[in-house]
C-alpha positions in Angstrom: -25.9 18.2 -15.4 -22.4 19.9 -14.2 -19.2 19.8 -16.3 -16.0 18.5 -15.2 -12.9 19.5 -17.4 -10.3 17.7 -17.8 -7.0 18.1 -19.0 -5.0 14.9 -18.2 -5.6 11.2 -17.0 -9.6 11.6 -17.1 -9.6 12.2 -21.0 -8.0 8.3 -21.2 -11.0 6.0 -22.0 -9.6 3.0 -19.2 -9.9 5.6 -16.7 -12.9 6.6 -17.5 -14.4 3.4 -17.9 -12.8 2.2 -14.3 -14.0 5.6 -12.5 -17.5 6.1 -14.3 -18.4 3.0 -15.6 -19.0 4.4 -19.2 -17.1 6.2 -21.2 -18.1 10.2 -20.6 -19.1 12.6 -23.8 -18.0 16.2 -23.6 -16.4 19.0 -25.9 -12.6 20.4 -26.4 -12.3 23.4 -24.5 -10.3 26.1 -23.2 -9.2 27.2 -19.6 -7.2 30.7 -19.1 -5.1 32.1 -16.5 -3.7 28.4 -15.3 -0.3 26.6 -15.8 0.3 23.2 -16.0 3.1 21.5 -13.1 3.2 17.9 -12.9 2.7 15.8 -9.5 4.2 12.3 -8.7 1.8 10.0 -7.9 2.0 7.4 -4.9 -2.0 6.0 -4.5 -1.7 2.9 -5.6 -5.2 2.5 -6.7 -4.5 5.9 -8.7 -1.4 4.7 -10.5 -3.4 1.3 -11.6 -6.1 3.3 -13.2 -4.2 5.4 -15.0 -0.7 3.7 -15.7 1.2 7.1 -15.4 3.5 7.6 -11.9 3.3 11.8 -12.8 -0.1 13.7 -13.2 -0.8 16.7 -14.8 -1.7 19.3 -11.9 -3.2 23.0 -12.7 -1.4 26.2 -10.5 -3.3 29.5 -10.8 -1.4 32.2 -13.1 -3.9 34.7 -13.2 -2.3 35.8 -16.2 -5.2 35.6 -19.5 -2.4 34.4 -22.1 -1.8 31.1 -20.1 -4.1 28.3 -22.0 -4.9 24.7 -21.4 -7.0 23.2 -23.6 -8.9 19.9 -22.3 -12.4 18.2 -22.9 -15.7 19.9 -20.7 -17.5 16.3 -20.1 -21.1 16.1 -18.7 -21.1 13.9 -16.2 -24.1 13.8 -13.0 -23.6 14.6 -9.8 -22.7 11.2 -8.4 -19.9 11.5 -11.1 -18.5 14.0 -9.5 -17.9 12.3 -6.5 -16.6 9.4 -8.1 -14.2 12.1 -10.0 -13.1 13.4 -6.0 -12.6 9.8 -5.2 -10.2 9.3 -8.2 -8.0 12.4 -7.6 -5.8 12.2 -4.6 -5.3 14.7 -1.8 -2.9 16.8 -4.0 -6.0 18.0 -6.0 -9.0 20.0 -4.9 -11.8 20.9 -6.9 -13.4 24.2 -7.9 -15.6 25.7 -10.1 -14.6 28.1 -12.7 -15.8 29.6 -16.1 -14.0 28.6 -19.7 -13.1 30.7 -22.7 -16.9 28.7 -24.4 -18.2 30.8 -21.8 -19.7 27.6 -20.0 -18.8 26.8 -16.1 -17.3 23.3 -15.0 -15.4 21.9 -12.6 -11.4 21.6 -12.4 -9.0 19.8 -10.2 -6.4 22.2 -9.0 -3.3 22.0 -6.3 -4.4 22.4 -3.1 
């Protein structure tokens, strides 16, 4: 099953429940060399889910003492499209590797 980390509006149970269907199991974890910036959300659909008009959006620092820590969740593959569906064109997702040493799935700027 792939991991998808997240370190904002996915960790809230409604939106989890609204994108999933269930409410996802995963473990806290850590991703280097990223900053946080925050994006304004317009999607209607997006700002329902989550009740927040600004999102939490990750910019590549490259620099190994920048930290966000977040939740790794197992979620299948379908998931992860559901996941694409929920983020809006700001975001686009790649793989990376976390300080647990396991690889997931983040949403970064595009």
């Amino acid at each position: 099953m792939p991991n998808l980390f997240s370190y904002g509006t996915l960790q809230k149970e409604q939106v989890q429940i609204e994108t999933f269907g269930r409410i996802l199991q995963g473990e806290k974890d850590i991703l280097t060399g990223y900053k946080i910036e925050i994006l304004e959300i317009t999607d209607p659909e997006v700002l329902r889910k989550s009740s927040q008009k600004y999102h939490p959006i990750l910019e590549f620092s490259g620099d190994v003492k920048d930290e966000i820590g977040g939740i790794l969740f197992e979620v299948t593959e379908e998931e992860i499209l559901q996941a694409d569906e929920y983020e809006v064109d700001d975001y686009k997702r790649i793989e990376t590797a976390f300080k647990s040493g396991k690889k997931g799935f983040i949403y970064v700027r595009k």
